[in-house]
N, C-alpha and C positions, 0 to 999 in steps of 0.2 A: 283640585290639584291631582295631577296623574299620581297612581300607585306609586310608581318607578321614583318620583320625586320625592313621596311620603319614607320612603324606606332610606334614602339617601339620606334623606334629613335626620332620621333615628339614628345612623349610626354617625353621624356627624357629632350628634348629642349623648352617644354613647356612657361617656364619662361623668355629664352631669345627671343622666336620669337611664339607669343598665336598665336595659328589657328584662318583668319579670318572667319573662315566658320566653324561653329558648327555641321549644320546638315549636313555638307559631313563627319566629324568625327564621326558622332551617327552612320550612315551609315556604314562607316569602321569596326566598333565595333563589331555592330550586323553581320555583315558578319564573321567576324574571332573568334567566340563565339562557331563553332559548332566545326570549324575544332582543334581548340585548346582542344575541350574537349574531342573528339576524340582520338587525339595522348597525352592527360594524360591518359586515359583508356587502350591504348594500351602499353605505355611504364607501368604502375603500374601491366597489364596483364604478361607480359615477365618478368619482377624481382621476382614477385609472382612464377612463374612457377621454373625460374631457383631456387631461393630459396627451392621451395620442395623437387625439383630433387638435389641437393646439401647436404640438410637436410636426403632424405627418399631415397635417392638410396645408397646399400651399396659401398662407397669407394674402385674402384678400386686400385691395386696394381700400384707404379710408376714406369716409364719406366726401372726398376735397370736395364736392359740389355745394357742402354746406361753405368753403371757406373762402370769401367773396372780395373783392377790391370793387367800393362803391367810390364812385364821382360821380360830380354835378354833370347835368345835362346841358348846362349854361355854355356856352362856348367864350373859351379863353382871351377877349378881345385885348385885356392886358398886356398877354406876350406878346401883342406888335404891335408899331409904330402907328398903327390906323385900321382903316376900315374905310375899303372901296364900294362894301355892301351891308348890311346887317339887317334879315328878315326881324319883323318883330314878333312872331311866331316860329314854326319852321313849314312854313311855305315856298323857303327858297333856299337856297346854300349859301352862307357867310363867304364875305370873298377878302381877305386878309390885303393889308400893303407888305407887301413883301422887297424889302431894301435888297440892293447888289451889292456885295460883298467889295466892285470897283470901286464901289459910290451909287448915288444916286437910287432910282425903285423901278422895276420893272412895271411896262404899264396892263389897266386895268384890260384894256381890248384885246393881251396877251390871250387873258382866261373867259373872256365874254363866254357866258352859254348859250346864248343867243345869236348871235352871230360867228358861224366857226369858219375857220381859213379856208380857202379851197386850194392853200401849195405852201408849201417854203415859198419863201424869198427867193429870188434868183438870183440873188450876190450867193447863196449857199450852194449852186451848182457848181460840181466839181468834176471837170471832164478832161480826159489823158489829152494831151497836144498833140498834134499831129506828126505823124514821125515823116511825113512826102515831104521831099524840097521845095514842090509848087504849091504855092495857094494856089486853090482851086476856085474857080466864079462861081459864081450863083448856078448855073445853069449846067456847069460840071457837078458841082452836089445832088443838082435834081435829077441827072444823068445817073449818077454812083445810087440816089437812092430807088429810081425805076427800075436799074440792071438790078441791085440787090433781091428787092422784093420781087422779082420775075423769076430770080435763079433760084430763089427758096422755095417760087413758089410749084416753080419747076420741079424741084428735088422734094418737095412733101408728097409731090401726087405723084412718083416714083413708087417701083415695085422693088426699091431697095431697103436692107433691113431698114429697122428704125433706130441702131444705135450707128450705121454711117451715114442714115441723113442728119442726124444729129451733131454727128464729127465735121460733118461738110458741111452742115449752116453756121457752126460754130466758125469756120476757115473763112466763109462766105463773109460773116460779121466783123472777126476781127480786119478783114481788106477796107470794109467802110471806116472801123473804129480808128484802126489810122491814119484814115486818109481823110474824112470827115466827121468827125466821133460826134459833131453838133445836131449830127439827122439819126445817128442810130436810134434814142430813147423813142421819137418817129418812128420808125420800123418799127422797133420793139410793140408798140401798142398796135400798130396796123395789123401785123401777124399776129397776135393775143386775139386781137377781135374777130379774127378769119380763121383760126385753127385751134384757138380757146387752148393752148399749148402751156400757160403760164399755171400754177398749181393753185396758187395764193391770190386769184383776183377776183373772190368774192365780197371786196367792198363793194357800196353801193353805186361808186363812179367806177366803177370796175377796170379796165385795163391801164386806162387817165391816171385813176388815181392811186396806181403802184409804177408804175413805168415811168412817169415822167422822170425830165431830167433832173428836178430837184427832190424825186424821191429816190425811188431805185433804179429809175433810167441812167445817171450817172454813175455808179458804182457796177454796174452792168456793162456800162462800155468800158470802164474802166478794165474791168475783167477780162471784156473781150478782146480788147489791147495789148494787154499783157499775157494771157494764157499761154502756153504751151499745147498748142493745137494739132500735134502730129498725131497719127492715127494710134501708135501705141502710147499714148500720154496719160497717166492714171491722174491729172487734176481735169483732165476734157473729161475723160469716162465717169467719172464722178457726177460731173456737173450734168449731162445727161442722163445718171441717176437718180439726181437728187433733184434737179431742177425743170425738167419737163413732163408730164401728166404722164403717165404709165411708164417712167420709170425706162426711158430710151434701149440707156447702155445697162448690162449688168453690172454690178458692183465690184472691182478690180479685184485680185487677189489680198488677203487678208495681209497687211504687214504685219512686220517683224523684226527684232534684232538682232543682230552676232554678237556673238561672246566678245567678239573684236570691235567690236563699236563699243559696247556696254565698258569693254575696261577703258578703252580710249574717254567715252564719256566720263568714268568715276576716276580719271587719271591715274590710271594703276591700280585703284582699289575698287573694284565691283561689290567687296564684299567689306562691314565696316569690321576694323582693326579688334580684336580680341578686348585691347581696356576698352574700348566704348561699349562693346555689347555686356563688359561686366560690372562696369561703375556704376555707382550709384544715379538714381536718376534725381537726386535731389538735387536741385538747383539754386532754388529761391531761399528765401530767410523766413525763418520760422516764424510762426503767428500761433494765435491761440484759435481763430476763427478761420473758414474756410473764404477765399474772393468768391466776391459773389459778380455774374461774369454775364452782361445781358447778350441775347441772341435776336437780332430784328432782321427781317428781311422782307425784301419784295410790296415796299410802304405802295406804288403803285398810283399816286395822289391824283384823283381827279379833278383839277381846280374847273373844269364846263362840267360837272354833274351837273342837270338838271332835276330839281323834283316835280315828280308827276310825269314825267317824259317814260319812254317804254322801255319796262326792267327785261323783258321776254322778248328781246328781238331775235331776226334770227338771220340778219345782217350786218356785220359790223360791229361796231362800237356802244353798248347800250346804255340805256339812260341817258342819252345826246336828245337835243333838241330836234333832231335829223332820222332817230331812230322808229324804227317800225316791225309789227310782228306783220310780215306778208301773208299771212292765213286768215287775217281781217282787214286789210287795208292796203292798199295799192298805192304805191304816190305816182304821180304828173309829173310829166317830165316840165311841165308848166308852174307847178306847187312851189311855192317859196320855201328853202330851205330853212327861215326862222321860226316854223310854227310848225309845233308839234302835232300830230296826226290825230284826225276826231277820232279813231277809235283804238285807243289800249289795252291790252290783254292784263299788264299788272302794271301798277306807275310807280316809278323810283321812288323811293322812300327816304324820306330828310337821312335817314341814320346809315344808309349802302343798301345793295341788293347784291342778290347771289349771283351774278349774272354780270355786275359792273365793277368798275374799280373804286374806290372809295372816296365820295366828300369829304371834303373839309370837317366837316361833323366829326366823322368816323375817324379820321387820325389825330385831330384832336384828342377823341375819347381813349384810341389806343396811345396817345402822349402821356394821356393822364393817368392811364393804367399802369403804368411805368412807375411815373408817380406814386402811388400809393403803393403800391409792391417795396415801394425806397421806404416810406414812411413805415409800411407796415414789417418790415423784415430788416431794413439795415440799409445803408448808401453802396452805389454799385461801384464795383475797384475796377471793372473793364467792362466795352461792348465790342463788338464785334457787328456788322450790317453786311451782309450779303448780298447784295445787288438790287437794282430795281425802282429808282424813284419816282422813275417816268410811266405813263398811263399805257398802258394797251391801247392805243391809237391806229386810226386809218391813215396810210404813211400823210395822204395829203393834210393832214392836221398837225404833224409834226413837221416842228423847228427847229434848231439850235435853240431859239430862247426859251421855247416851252421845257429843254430839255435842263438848261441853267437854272430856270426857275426852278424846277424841280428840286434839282440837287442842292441850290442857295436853301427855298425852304424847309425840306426835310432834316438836312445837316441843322440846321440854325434848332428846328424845334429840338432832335435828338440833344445836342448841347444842353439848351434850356433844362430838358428832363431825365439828363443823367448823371449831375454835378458836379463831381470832381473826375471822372471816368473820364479814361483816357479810350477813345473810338477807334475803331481800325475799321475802315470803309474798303468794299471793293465793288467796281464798275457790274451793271448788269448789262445784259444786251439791249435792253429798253432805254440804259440812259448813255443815247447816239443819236444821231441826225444822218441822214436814216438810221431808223431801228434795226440792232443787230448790226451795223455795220463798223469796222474796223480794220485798218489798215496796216498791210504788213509790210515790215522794212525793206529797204533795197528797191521801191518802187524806181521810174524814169518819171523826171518832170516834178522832183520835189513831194509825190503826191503822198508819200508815206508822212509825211507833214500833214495831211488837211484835216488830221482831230487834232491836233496842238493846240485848238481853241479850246475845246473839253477838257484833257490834261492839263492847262494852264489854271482855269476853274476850278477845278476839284482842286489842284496845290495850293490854289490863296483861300479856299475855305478849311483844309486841315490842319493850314498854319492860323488863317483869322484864330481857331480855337483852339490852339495850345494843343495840336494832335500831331503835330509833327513841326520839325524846325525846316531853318531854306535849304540842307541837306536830301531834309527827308521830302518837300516837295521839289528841289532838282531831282530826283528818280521820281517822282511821279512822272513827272514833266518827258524823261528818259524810258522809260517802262512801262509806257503805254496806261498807265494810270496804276502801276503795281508800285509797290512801295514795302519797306520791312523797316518794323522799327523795335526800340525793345523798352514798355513801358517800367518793365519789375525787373529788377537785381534776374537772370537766371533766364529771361524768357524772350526768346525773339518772333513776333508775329510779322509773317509774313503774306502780302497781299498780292494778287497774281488777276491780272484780264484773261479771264478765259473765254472770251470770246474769238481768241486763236482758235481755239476749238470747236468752236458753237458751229454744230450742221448749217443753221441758217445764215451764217456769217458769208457770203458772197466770194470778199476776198481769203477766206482761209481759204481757199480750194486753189490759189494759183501757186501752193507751196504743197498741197495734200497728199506729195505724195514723200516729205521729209516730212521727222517726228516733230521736230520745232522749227516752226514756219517764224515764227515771231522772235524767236531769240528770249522768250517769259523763261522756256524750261531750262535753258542754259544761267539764264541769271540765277532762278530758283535753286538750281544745284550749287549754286555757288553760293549763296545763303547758308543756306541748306551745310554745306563743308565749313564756313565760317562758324557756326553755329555748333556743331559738333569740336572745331580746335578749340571754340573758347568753354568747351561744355554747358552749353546752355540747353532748354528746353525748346520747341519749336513748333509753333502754331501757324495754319496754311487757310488764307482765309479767301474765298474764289467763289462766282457766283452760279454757272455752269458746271452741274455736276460730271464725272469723269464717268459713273456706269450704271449704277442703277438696270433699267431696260436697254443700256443704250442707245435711245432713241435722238438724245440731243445733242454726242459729242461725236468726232471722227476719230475712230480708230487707231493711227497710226500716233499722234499728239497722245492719248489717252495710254498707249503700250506703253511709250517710254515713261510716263508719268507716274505709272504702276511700281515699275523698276526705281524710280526714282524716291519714290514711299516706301520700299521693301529694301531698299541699300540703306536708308538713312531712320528706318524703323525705332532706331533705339533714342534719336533725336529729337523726331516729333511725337508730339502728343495726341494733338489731336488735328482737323479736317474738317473746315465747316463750308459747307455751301448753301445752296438757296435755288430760287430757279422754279423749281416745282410745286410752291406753293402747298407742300403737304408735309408731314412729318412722318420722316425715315432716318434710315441710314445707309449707309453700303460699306461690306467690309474690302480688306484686302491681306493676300495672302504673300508669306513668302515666293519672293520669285525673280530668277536671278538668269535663267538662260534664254530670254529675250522675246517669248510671247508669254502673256496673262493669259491667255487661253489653256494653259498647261499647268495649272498652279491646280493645288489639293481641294479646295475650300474645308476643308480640315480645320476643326479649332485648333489643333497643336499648332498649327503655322498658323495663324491670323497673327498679322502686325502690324494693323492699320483701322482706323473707324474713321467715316465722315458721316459728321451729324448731317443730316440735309433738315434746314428750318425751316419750319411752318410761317406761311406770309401773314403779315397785316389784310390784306386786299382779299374780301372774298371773293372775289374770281375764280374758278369756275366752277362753285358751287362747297364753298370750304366756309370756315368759320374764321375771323379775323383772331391773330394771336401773335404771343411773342413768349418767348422763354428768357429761365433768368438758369444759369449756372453756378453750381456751388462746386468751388477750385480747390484740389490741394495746393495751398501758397508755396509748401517747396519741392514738388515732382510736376505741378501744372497739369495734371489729369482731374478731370472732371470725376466726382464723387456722386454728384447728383444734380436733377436738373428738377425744374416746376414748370411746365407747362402750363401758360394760363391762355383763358380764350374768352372770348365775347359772344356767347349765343345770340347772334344776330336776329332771329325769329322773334325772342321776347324785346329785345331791342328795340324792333321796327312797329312796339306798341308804346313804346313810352315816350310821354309826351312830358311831363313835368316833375316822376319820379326818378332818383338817383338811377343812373347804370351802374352795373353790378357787372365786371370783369370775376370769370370763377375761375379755380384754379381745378384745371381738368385732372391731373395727374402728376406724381411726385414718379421718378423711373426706378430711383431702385425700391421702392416699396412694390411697385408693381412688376418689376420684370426680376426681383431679386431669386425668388424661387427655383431652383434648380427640379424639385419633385420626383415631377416625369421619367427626365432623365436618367434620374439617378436610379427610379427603380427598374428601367430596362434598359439598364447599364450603356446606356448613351451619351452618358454625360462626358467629353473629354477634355476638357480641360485639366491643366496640368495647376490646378489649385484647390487645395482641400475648402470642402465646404462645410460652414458650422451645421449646427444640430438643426433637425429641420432640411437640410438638403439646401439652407438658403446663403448666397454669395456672402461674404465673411464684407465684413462692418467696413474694417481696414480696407477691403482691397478695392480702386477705382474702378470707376464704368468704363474700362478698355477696353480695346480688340477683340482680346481672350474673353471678356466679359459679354459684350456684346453676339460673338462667334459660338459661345454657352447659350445664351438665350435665344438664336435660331436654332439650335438643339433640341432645348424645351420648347421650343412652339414644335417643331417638329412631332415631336412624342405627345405634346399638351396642343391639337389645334384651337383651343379653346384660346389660349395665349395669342396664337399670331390671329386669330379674328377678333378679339380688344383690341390688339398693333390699329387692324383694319380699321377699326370705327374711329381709334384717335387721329390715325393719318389725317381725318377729313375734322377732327377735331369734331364729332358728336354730327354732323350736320344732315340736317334732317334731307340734303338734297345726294346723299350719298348711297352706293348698291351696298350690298353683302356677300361678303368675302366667306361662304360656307360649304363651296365645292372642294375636291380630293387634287383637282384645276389648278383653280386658284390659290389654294395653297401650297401648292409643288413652284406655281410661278412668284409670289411673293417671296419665296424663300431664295429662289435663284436667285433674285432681284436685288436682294440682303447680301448676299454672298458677291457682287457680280459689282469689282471697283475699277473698270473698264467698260470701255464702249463696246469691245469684242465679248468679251464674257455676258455684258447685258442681252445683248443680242443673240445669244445662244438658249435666253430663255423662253421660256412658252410666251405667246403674245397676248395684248388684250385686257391683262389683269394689273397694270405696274400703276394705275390712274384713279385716283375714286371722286373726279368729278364730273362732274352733268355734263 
């Protein structure tokens, strides 16, 4: 026994047995004096230290990677009605019966992988009437379309710019589209094959299979029918920016608003009324638990995946039966399109590939993650879907029914695996016939009608589920598939087609050069006002983001959209899109005198966040995933969220062991940390932060929250290059974000809740897939 103990022990026993010897005790004493005060200086040194380091290092992230949601690899043949296919291994993909919500079951030759369509139907062709008095004969057509293709061909081989031959073919085209508009999608591909002018005709049937009339041939004459073709027209100038190979015309001057429009818009009040910006934002009825709030989007379902078929094409569609990496293998223009190419670079894999959109497999296993997230944490009180049920297809492969099916099945599974959740769904550009297309009101010839089959579907599937009443699907039906309903005491979510917006949307362009072509942002503010008199909460739920890089929305829609978030800031909560298949955000700032190009990006003004959600579908090179939100029940701000994902790499070995959905990251454990900021007094937000520099327990992942935390990544790069690697969700197919570059442009990109402001930032860096 130590000394130090021995002596302890003596004078503990003092009383029953006194030392007879004093001065060997004084002796004792002074000997064990030095070392004792020694090890008090060293143990008070080490608690000191760890204390700081616990205090003043920012809080690592916790191991979530140990914390897992396993399901069976068994695919779910219970949740439907049948079974058009069932490998007894996985040698093939499960091909589900999938019932129509009219009645009746969509058939199996819809989804064949094996035999894929070569067009729409041609009952689905949808072309302007002719506006001439005369029918014109056969041989007037072929007359209109020789002069046409001669004058075009005339004016390309001209020494005139290229943004008036572009004005002039546009003039050239709409003379046919009126007068024969059945021969233009004809021209269209004739000039495609002789001037390679079109941008997007690297399908494998190349100019056939985007041009035709029941792809984008139709909605192209459409356009050219209707356009505003004068020389100073900024929807012509556009469309020659945007739509033929180097970019014809330049890009018009940047819109913008007046002060006199913007009150005209907010009817007198630009700016909201003193009590709303200082009432409380409690809304909802108090609870003891937070809603737990799910986030899906971009499901993407490929019902013709084939396995074994080519994951590394670098044509088209991959994992089709049709697919091929052209650096090993050539096809014949002889070759049957049902058989897959003898030679494969990697073959689609039963479970997805990075590369394709996902099997049956695969949304199953992301259904069942779902599931188990409910079992393992609680039942979900809201979802939210973001766009996208439909596949990334070669337009001749889409249909209307492949794009019903879609939406029947995905809708039907979400129900299935989110209980008592009440869903709020918004349109992506994918689920259309053609893809991205949408139609804006006021057309000639009824034709702003011709998606009212879509609109009419999506309404009998959010009423089949108890997701809306025949109120709430008559404004589907009305609102181009937009909708607002209000599940909780407090809270009105509201759903918005932003495919008014979408660059690639054809007919946005014959209004682009007004803020709201569609009449969306006009209903939205009128929501939006409703929702502030009865003081409720207000959630915006849209699948096309508004800025980000800018790359996907038009300008002039996304300005006033801005103003329209920054007038009614104290109403909504939150802003969730989709789209991009990565996980962001983008903020927005105060802003009131009519461009978003002029705003601070200043934390003090931040009044706005959209989550932008990470997709199921690993497409183009991400990880499959879905979030779950944790709600304050009466302000409706997100407090936190869980990111979970599916490492698809260890996935695509498992053949009879459970999958293992991990949960990537919790936000505010990770992004809670202020640190940086705070020590090189950058932090500005107008909210004290507890001990530790870290965002206070209490206060939501808002705006100001989120507008603090591109602060600290600013001061901390270490922070916004984690952002990096989650965006893509871990994925072993993603670059790194460690240049002075790239992190000056992800930050813009955060900051940037417009299409003008995205586009002001550095290029190149807004993407981290393959």
């Amino acid at each position: 026994m130590p000394a130090g103990y021995g002596a302890r022990s003596a004078l503990d026993d003092a009383e029953l047995q006194p030392l007879q010897d004093d001065a060997v005790w004084k002796d004792v004493r002074t000997s064990l004096k030095p070392k004792i005060w020694r090890i008090v200086r060293v143990t008070v040194f080490v608690v000191l230290a760890l204390y700081a380091i616990t205090i003043c290092w920012p809080r690592k992230s916790k191991p979530v990677d140990e914390q897992v949601l396993e399901i069976s690899p068994e695919f779910p043949t219970s949740e439907f009605p049948g079974m058009d296919f069932m490998p007894k291994n996985q040698e093939a993909e499960p091909r589900p019966v999938i019932t129509r919500v009219s009645g009746g079951r969509f058939s199996d030759q819809l989804v064949d992988p094996v035999h894929l369509p070569t067009g729409a139907p041609s009952s689905e062709v949808v072309l302007p009437k002719p506006t001439g008095s005369v029918d014109l004969s056969k041989d007037d057509k072929q007359q209109f379309y020789t002069d046409t293709k001669h004058a075009i061909q005339t004016l390309f081989n001209s020494d005139r710019s290229s943004c008036d031959k572009c004005l002039e073919a546009l003039r050239h085209g709409q003379r046919i589209a009126r007068n024969a508009p059945e021969i233009v999608p004809d021209i269209l591909i004739d000039l495609c094959k002789e001037y390679d002018y079109f941008p997007t005709t690297s399908t494998r049937n190349g100019c056939e299979g985007v041009l035709s009339a029941a792809q984008w041939g139709g909605p192209y004459t459409q356009m050219l029918s209707y356009l505003n073709v004068s020389q100073d027209s900024v929807p012509a100038q556009l469309i020659c920016a945007k739509y033929i190979k180097g970019k014809a015309c330049k890009k018009p001057a940047r819109p913008t608003l007046s002060k006199a429009f913007l009150n005209d818009w907010f009817r007198g009040q630009p700016v909201a009324p003193a009590e709303v910006q200082t009432r409380s934002k409690k809304t909802g009825a108090k609870r003891d638990k937070p809603l737990r709030t799910l986030h899906v989007s971009d499901l993407h379902v490929d019902p013709r995946y084939l396995v074994g078929a080519e994951a590394r094409c670098d044509n088209g569609q991959c994992c089709r039966v049709d697919s091929y990496n052209s650096t090993i293998w050539q096809p014949i223009a002889s070759t049957a399109t049902n058989r897959v190419p003898a030679n494969i670079s990697e073959p689609a894999n039963y479970w997805g590939s990075y590369r394709c959109d996902p099997p049956w497999s695969l949304i199953a296993a992301g259904m069942q993650g779902i599931s188990a997230a409910v079992q393992t944490d609680g039942p979900l009180d809201l979802g939210v879907f973001t766009g996208d049920f439909t596949t990334h297809d070669q337009q001749e492969h889409i249909s209307r029914d492949l794009v019903m099916y879609a939406e029947q099945s995905m809708i039907d599974m979400l129900a299935r695996h989110t209980g008592d959740a009440s869903v709020v769904v918004a349109l992506g550009n994918h689920d259309f016939a053609p893809s991205d297309f949408a139609a804006v009101p006021d057309l000639p010839d009824q034709s702003s009608d011709q998606l009212s089959w879509n609109y009419d579907h999506l309404a009998s599937l959010i009423k089949s589920h108890g997701w809306g009443n025949d109120s709430v699907a008559q404004a589907i039906r009305t609102h181009y598939g937009g909708y607002s309903v209000s599940p909780r005491q407090g809270l009105r979510i509201i759903s918005i087609n932003s495919d008014f917006w979408y660059k690639a949307n054809p007919m946005a362009y014959l209004k682009a050069d007004q803020p709201d072509m569609g009449g969306v942002l006009r209903w939205l503010t009128d929501e939006l006002q409703a929702a502030e008199q009865a003081h409720e909460r207000a959630w915006i739920v849209a699948h096309v983001l508004s800025g980000w890089d800018g790359k996907n929305a038009l300008e002039a829609p996304t300005n006033l959209f801005y103003h329209i978030v920054s007038r009614y800031s104290h109403t909504i909560a939150h802003i969730f899109y989709g789209h991009t298949h990565e996980d962001q955000f983008q903020l927005f700032y105060n802003s009131t005198d009519g461009d978003s190009l002029s705003v601070s990006r200043q934390t003090e003004d931040a009044v706005g966040v959209a989550f932008i959600g990470p997709s199921l579908t690993p497409l183009s090179g991400v990880q499959p995933s879905f979030r779950i939100y944790e709600v304050d029940p009466e302000t409706y701000e997100v407090m936190d969220y869980l990111q979970y994902y599916l490492p698809l790499n260890d996935a695509q070995q498992i053949t009879a062991d459970n999958l293992q959905w991990k949960l990537l990251y919790r936000a505010r454990n990770t992004y809670e940390s202020m640190i940086q900021s705070s020590r090189t007094n950058t932090y500005r937000a107008q909210v004290p932060l507890e001990k530790a520099s870290r965002w206070p327990a209490s206060a939501p992942l808002n705006a100001t929250f989120w507008a603090a935390v591109t602060d600290e990544m600013q001061a901390r790069p270490s922070l916004l290059e984690l952002h990096h690697v989650y965006q893509s969700r871990k994925s072993p197919q993603s670059w790194k974000c460690n240049t002075a570059e790239c992190h000056k442009a992800k930050l813009c990109y955060m900051r940037s809740g417009s299409a003008s402001l995205g586009r002001q930032c550095p290029k190149g860096y807004a993407s981290v897939q393959s």
